[in-house]
Predicted model as a PDB file, atoms N, CA, C, CB and O in Angstrom, pLDDT in the B-factor column:
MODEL        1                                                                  
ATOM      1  N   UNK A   1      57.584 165.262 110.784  1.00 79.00           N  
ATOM      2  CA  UNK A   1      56.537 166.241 110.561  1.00 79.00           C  
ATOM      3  C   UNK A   1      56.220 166.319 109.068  1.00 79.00           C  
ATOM      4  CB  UNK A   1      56.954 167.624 111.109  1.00 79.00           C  
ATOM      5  O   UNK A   1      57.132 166.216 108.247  1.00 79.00           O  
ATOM      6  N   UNK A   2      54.969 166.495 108.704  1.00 84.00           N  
ATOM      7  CA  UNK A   2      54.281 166.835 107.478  1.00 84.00           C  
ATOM      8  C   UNK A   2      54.874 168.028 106.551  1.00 84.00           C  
ATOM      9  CB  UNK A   2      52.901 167.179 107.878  1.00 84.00           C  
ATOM     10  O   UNK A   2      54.997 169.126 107.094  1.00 84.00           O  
ATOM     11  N   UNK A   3      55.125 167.935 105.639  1.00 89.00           N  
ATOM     12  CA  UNK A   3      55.422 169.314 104.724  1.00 89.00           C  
ATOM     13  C   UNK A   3      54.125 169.459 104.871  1.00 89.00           C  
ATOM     14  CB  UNK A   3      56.097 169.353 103.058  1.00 89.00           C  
ATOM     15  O   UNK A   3      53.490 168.453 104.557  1.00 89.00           O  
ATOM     16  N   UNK A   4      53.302 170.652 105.357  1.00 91.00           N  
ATOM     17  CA  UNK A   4      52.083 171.571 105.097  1.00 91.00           C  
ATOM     18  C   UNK A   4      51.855 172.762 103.761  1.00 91.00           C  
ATOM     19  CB  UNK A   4      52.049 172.364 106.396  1.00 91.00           C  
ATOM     20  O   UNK A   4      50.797 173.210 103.320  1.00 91.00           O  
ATOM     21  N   UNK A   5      53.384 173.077 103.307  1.00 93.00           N  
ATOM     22  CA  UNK A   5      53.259 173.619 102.212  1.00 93.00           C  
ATOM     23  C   UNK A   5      53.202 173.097 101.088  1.00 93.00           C  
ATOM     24  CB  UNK A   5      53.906 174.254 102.143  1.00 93.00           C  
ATOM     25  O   UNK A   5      52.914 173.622 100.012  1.00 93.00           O  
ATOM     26  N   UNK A   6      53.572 171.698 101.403  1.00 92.00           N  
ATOM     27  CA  UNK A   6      53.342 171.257  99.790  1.00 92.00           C  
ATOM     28  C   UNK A   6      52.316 171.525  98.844  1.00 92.00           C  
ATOM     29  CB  UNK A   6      53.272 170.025  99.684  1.00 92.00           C  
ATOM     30  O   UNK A   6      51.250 171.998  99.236  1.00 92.00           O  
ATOM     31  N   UNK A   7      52.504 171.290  97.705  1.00 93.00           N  
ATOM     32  CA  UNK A   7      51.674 171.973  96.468  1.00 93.00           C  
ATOM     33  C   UNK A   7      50.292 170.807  96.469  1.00 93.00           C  
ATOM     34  CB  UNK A   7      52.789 171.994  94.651  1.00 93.00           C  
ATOM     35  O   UNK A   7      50.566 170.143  97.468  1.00 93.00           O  
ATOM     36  N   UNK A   8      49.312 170.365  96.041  1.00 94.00           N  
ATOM     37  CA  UNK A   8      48.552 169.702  95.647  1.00 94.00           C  
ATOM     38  C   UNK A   8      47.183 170.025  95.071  1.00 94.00           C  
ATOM     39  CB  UNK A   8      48.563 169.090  96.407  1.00 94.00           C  
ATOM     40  O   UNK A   8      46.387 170.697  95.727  1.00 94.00           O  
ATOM     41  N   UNK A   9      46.925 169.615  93.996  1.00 94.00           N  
ATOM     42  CA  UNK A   9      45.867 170.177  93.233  1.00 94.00           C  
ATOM     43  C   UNK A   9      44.337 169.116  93.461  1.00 94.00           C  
ATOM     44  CB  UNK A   9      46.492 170.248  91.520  1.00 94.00           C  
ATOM     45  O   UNK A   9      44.004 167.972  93.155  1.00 94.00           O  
ATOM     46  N   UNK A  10      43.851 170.045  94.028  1.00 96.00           N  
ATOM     47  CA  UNK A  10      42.691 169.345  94.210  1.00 96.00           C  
ATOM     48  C   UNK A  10      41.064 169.880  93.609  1.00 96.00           C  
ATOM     49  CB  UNK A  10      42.724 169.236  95.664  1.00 96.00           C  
ATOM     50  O   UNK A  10      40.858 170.975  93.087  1.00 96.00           O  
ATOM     51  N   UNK A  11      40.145 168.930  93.814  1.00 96.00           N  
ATOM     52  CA  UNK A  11      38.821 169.070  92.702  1.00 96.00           C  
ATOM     53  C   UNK A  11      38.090 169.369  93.619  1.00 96.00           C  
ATOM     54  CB  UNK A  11      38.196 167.808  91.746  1.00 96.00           C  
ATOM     55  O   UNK A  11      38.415 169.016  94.752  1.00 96.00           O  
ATOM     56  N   UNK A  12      36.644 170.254  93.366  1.00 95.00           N  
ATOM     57  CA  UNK A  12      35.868 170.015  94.419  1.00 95.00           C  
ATOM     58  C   UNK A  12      34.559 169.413  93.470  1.00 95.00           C  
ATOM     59  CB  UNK A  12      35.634 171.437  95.440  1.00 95.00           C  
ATOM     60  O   UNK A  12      34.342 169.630  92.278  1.00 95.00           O  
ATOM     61  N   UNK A  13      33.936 168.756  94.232  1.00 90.00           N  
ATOM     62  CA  UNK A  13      32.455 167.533  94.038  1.00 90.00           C  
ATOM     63  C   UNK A  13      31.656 169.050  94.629  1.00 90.00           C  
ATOM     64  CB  UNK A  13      32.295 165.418  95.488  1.00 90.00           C  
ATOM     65  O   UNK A  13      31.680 169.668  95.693  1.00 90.00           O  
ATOM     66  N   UNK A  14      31.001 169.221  93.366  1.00 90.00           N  
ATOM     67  CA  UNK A  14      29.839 169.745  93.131  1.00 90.00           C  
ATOM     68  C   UNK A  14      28.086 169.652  93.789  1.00 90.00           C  
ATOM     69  CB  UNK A  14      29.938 169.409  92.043  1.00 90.00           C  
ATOM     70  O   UNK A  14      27.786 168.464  93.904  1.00 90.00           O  
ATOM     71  N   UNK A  15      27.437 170.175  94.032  1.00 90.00           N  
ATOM     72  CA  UNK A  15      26.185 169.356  94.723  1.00 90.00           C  
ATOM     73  C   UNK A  15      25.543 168.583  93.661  1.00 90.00           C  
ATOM     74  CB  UNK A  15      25.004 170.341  95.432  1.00 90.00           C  
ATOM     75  O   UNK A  15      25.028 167.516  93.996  1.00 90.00           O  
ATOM     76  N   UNK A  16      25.466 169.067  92.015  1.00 93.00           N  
ATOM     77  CA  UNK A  16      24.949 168.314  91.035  1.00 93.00           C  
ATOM     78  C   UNK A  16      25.848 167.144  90.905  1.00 93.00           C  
ATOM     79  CB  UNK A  16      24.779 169.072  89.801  1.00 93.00           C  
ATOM     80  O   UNK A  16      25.437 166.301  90.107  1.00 93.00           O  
ATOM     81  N   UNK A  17      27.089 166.855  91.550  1.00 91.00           N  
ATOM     82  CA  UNK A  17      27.972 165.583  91.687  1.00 91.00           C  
ATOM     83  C   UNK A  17      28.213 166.214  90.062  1.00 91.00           C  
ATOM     84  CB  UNK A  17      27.190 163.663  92.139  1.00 91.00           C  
ATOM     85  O   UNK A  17      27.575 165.687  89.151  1.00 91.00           O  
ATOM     86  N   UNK A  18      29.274 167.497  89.722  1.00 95.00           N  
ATOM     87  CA  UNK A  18      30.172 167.102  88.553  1.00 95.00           C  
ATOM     88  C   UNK A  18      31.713 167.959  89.590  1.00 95.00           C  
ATOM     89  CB  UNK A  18      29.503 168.006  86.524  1.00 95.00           C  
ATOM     90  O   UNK A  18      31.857 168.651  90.598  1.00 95.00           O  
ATOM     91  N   UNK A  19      32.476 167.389  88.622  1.00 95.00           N  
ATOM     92  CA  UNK A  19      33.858 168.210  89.405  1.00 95.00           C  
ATOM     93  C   UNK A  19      33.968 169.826  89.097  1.00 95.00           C  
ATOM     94  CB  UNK A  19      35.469 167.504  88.767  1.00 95.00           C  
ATOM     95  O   UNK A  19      33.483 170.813  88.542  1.00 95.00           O  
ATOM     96  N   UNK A  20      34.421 169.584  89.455  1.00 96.00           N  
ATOM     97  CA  UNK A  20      35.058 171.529  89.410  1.00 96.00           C  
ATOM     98  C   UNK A  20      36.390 171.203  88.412  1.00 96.00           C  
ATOM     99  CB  UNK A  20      35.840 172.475  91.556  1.00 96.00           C  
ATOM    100  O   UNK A  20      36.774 170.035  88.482  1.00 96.00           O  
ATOM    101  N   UNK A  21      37.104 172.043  87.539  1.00 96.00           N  
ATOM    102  CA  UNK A  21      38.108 172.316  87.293  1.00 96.00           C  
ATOM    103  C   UNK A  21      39.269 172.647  88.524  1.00 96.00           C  
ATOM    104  CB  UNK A  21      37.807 173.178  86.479  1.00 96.00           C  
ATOM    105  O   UNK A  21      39.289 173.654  89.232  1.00 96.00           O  
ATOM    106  N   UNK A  22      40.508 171.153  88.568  1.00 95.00           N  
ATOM    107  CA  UNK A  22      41.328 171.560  89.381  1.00 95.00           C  
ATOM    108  C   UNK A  22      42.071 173.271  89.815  1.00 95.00           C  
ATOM    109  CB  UNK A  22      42.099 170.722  88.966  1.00 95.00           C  
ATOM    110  O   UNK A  22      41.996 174.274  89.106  1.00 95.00           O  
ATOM    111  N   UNK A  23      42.680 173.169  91.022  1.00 95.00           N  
ATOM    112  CA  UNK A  23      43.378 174.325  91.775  1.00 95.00           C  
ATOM    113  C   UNK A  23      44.492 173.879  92.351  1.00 95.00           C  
ATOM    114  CB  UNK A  23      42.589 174.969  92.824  1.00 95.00           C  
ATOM    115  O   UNK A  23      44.643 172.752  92.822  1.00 95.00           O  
ATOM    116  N   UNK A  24      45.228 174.685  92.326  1.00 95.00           N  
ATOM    117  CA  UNK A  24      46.013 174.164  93.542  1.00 95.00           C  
ATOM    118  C   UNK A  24      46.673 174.886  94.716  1.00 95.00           C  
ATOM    119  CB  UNK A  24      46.972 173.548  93.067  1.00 95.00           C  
ATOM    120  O   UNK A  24      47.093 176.033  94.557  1.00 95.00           O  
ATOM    121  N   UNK A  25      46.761 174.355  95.705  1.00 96.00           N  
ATOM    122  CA  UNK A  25      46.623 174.453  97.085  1.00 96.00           C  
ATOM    123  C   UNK A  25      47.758 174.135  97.869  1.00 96.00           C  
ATOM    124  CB  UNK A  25      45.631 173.705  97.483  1.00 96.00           C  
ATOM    125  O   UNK A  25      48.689 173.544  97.321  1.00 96.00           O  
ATOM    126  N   UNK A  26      47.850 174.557  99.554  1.00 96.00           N  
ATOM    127  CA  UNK A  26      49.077 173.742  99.999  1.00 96.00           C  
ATOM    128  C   UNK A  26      48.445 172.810 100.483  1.00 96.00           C  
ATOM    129  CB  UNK A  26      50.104 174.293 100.957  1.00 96.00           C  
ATOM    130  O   UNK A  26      47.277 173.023 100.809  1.00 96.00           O  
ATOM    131  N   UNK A  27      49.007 171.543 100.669  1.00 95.00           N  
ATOM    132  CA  UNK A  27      48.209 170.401 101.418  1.00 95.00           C  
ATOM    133  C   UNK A  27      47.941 170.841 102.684  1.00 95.00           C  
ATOM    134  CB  UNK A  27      48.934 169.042 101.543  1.00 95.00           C  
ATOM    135  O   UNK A  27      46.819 170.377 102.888  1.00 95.00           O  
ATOM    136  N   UNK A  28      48.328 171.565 103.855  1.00 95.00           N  
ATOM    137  CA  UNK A  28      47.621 171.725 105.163  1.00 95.00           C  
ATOM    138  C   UNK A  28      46.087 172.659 104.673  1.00 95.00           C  
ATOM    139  CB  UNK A  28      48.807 172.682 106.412  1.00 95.00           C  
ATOM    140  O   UNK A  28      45.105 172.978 105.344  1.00 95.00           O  
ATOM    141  N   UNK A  29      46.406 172.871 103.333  1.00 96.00           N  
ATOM    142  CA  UNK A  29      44.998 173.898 103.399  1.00 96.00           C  
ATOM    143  C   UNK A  29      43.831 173.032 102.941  1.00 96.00           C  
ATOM    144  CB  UNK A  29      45.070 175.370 102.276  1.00 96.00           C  
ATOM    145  O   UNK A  29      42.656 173.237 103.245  1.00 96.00           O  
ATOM    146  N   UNK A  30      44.327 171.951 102.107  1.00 96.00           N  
ATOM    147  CA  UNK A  30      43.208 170.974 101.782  1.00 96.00           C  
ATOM    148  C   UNK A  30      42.817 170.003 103.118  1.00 96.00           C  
ATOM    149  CB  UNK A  30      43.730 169.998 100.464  1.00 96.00           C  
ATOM    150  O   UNK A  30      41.723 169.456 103.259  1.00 96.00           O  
ATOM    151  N   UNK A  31      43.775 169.926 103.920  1.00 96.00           N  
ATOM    152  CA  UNK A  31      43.314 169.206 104.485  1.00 96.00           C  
ATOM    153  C   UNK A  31      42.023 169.936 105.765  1.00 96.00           C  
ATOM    154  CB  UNK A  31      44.527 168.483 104.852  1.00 96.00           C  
ATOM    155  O   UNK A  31      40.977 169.377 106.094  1.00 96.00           O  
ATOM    156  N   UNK A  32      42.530 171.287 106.271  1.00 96.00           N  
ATOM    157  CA  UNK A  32      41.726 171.625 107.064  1.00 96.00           C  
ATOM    158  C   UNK A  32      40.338 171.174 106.185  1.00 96.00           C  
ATOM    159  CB  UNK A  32      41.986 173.115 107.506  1.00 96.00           C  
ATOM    160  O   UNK A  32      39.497 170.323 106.475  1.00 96.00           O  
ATOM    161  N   UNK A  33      40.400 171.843 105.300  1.00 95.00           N  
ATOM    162  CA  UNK A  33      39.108 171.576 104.009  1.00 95.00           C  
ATOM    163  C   UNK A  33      37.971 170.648 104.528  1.00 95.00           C  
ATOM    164  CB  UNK A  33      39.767 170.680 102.475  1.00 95.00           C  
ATOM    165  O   UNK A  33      36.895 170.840 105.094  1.00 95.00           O  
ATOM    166  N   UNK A  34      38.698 169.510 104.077  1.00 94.00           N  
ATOM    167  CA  UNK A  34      38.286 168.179 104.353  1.00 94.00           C  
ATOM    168  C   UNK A  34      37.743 167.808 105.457  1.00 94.00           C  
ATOM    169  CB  UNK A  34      39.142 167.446 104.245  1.00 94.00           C  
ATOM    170  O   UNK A  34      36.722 167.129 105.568  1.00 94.00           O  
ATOM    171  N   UNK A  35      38.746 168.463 106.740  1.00 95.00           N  
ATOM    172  CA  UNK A  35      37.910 168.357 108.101  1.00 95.00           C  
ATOM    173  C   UNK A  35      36.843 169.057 108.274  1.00 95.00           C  
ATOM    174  CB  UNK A  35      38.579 168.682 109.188  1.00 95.00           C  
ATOM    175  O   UNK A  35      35.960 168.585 108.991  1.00 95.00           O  
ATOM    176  N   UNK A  36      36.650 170.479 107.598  1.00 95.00           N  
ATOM    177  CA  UNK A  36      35.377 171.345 107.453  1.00 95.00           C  
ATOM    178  C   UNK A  36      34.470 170.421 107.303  1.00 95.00           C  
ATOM    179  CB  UNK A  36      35.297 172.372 106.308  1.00 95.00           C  
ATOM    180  O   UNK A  36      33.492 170.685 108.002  1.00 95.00           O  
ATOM    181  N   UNK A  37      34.293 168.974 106.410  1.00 93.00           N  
ATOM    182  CA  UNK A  37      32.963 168.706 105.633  1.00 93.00           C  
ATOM    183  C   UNK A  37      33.213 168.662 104.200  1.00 93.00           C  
ATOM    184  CB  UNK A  37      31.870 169.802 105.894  1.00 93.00           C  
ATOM    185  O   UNK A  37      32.581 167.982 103.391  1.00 93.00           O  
ATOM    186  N   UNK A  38      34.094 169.369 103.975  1.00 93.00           N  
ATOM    187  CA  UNK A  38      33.951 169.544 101.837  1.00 93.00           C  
ATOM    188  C   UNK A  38      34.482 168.712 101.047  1.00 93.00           C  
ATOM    189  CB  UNK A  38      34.698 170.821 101.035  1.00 93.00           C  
ATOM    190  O   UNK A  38      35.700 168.550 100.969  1.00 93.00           O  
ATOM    191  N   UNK A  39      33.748 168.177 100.465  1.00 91.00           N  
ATOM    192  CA  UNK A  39      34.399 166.751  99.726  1.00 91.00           C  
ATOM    193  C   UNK A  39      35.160 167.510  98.507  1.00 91.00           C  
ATOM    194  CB  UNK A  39      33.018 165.397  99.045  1.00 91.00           C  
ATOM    195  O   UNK A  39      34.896 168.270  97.575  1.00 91.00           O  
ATOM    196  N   UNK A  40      35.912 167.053  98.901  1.00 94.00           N  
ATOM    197  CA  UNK A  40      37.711 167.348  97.926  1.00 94.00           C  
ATOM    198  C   UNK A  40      37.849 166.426  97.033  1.00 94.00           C  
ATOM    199  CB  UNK A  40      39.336 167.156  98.844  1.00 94.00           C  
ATOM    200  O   UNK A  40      36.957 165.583  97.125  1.00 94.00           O  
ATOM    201  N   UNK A  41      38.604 166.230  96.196  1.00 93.00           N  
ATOM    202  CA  UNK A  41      39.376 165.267  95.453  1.00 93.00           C  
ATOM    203  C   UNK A  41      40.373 165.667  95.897  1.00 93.00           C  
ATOM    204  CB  UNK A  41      39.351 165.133  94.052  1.00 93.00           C  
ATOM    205  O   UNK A  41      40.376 166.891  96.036  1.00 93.00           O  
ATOM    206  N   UNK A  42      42.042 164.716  96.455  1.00 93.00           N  
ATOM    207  CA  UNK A  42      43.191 165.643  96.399  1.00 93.00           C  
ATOM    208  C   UNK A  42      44.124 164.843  95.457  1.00 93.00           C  
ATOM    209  CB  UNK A  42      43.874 166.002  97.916  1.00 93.00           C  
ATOM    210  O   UNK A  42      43.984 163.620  95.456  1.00 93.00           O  
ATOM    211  N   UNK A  43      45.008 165.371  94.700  1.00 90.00           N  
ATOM    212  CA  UNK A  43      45.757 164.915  93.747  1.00 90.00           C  
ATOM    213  C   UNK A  43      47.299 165.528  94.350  1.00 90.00           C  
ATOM    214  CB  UNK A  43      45.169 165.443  92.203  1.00 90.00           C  
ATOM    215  O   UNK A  43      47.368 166.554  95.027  1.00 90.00           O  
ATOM    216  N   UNK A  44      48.466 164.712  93.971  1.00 87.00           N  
ATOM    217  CA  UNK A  44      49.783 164.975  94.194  1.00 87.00           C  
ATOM    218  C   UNK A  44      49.919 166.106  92.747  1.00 87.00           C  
ATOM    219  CB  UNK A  44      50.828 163.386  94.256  1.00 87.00           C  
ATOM    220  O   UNK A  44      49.355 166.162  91.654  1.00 87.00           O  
ATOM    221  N   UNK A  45      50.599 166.622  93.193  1.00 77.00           N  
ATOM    222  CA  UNK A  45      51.024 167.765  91.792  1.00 77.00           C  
ATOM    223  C   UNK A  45      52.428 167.282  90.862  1.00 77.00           C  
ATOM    224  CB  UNK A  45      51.520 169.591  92.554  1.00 77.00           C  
ATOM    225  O   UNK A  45      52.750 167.776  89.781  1.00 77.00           O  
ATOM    226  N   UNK A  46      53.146 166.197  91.589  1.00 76.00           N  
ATOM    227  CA  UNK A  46      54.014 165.379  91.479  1.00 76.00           C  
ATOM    228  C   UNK A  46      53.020 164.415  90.785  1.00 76.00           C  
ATOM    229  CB  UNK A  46      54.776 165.020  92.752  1.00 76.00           C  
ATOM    230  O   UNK A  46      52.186 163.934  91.552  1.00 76.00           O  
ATOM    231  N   UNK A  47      52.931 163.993  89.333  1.00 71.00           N  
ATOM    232  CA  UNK A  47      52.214 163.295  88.638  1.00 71.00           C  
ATOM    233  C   UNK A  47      52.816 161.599  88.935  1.00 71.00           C  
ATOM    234  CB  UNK A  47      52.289 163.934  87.129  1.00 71.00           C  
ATOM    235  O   UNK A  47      52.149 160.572  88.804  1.00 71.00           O  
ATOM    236  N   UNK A  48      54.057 161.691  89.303  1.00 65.00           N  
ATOM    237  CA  UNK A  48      54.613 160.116  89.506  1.00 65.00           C  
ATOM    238  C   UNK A  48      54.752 159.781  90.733  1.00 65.00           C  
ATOM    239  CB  UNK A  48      55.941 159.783  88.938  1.00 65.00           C  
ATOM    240  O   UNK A  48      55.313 158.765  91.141  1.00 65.00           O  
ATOM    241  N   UNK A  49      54.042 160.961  91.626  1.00 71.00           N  
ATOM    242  CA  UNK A  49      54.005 160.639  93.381  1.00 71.00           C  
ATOM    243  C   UNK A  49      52.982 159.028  93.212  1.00 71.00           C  
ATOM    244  CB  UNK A  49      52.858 162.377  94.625  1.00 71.00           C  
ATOM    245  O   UNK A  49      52.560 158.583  92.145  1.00 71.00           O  
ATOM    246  N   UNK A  50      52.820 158.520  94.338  1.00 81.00           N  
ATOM    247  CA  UNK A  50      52.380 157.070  95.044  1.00 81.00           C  
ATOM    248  C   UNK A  50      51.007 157.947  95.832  1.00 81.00           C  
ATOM    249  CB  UNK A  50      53.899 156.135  96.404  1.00 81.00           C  
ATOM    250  O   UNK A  50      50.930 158.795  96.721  1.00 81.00           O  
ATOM    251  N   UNK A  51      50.136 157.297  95.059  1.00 85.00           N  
ATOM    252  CA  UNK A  51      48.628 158.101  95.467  1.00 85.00           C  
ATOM    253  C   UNK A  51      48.228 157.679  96.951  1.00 85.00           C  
ATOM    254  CB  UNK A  51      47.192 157.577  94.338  1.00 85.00           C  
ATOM    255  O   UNK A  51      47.509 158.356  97.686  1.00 85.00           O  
ATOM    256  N   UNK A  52      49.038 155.961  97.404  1.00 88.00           N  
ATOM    257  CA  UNK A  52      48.628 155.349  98.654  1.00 88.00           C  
ATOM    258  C   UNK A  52      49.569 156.497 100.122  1.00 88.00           C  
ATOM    259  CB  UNK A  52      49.247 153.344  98.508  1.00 88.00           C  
ATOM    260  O   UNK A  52      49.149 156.779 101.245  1.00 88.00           O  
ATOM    261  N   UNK A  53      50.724 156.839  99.529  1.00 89.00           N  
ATOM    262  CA  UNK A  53      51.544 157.740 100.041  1.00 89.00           C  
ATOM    263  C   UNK A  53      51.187 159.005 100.634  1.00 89.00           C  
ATOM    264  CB  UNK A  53      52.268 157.958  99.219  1.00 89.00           C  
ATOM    265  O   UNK A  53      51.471 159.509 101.720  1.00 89.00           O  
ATOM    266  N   UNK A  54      50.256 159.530  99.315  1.00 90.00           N  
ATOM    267  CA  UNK A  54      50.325 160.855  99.681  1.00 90.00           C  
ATOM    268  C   UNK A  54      49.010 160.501 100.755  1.00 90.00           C  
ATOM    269  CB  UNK A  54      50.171 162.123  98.308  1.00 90.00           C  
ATOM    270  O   UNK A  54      48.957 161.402 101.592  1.00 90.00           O  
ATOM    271  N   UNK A  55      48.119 159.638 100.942  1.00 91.00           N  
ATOM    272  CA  UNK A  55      46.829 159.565 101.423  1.00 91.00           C  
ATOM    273  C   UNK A  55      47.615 159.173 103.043  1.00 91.00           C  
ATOM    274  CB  UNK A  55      45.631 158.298 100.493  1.00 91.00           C  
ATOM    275  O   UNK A  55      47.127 159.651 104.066  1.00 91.00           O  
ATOM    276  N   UNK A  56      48.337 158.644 103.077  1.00 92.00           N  
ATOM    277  CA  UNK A  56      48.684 158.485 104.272  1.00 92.00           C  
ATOM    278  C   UNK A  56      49.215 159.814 104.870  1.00 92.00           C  
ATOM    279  CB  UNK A  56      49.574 157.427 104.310  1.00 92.00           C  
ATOM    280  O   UNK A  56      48.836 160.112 106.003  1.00 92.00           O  
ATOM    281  N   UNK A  57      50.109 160.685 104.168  1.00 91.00           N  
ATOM    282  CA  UNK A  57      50.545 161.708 104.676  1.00 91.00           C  
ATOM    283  C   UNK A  57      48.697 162.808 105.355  1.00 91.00           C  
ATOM    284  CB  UNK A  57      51.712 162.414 103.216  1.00 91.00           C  
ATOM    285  O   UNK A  57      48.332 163.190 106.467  1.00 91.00           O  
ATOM    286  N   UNK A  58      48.087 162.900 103.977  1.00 93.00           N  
ATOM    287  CA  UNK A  58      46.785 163.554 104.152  1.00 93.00           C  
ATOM    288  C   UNK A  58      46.251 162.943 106.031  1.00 93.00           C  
ATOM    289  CB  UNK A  58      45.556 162.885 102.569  1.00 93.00           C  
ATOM    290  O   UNK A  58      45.628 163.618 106.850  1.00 93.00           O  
ATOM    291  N   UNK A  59      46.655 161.833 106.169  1.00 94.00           N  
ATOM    292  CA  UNK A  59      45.570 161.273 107.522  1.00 94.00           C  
ATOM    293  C   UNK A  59      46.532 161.705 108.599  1.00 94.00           C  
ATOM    294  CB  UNK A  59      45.124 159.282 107.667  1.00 94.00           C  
ATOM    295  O   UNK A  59      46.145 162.247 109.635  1.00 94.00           O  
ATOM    296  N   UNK A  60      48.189 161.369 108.244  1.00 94.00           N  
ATOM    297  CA  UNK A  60      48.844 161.925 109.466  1.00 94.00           C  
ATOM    298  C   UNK A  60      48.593 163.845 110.024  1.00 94.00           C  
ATOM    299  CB  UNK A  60      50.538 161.594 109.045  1.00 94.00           C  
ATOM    300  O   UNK A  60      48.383 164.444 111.079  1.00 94.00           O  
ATOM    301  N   UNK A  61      48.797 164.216 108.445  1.00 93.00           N  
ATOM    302  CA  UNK A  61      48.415 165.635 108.922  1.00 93.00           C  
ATOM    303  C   UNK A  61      46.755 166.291 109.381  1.00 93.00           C  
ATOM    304  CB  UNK A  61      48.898 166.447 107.717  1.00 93.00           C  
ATOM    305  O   UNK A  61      46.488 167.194 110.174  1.00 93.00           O  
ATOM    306  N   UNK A  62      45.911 165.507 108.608  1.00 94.00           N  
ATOM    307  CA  UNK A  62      45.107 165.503 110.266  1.00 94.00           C  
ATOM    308  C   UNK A  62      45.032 165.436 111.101  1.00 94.00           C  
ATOM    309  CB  UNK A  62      44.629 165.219 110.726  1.00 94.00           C  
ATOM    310  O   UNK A  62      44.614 166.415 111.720  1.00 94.00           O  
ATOM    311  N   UNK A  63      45.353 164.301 111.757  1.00 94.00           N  
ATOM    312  CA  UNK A  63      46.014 164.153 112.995  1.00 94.00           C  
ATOM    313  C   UNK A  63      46.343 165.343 113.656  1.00 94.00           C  
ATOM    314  CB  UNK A  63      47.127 163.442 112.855  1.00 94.00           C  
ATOM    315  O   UNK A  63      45.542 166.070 114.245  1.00 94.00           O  
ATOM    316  N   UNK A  64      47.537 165.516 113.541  1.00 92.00           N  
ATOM    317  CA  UNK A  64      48.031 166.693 113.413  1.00 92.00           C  
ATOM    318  C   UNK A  64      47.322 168.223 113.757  1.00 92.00           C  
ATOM    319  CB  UNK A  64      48.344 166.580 112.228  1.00 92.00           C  
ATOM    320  O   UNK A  64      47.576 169.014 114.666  1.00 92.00           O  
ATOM    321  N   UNK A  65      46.388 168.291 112.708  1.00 87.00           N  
ATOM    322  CA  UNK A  65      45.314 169.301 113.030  1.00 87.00           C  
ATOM    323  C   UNK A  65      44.627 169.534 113.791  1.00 87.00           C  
ATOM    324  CB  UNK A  65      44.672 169.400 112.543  1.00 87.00           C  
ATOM    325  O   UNK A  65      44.537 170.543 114.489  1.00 87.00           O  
ATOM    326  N   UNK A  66      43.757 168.185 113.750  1.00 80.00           N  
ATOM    327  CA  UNK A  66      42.917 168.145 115.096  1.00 80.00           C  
ATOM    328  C   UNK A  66      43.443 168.461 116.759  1.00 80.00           C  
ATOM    329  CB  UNK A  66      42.443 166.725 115.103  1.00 80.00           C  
ATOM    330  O   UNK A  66      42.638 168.381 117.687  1.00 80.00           O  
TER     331      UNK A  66                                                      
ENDMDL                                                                          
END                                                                             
């Protein structure tokens, strides 16, 4: 099972396409996000996490959601 509380700081894409100043979040909350429609950036808060890693976790816990 997914840690859902984990920490992760994520951006949001603007409609003028600039970022937002990061936040951070638990990952089950970014991810519902994402399923809403809202284009996210998500970042590990763990700066030496494996970006291919955490993206896989992000798709299992969709899964998950849905």
């Amino acid at each position: 099972m997914i840690n859902q509380f984990e920490l992760v700081s994520i951006k949001k894409l603007k409609p003028d396409y600039t970022i937002s100043e990061p936040e951070l979040v638990q990952l089950g909350h970014a991810v519902r996000r994402i399923l809403r429609g809202e284009s996210l950036i998500v970042e590990s808060s763990d700066e030496s996490a494996d970006h291919f890693e955490l993206l896989d976790r992000i798709e299992k816990l969709a899964d998950e959601i849905k």
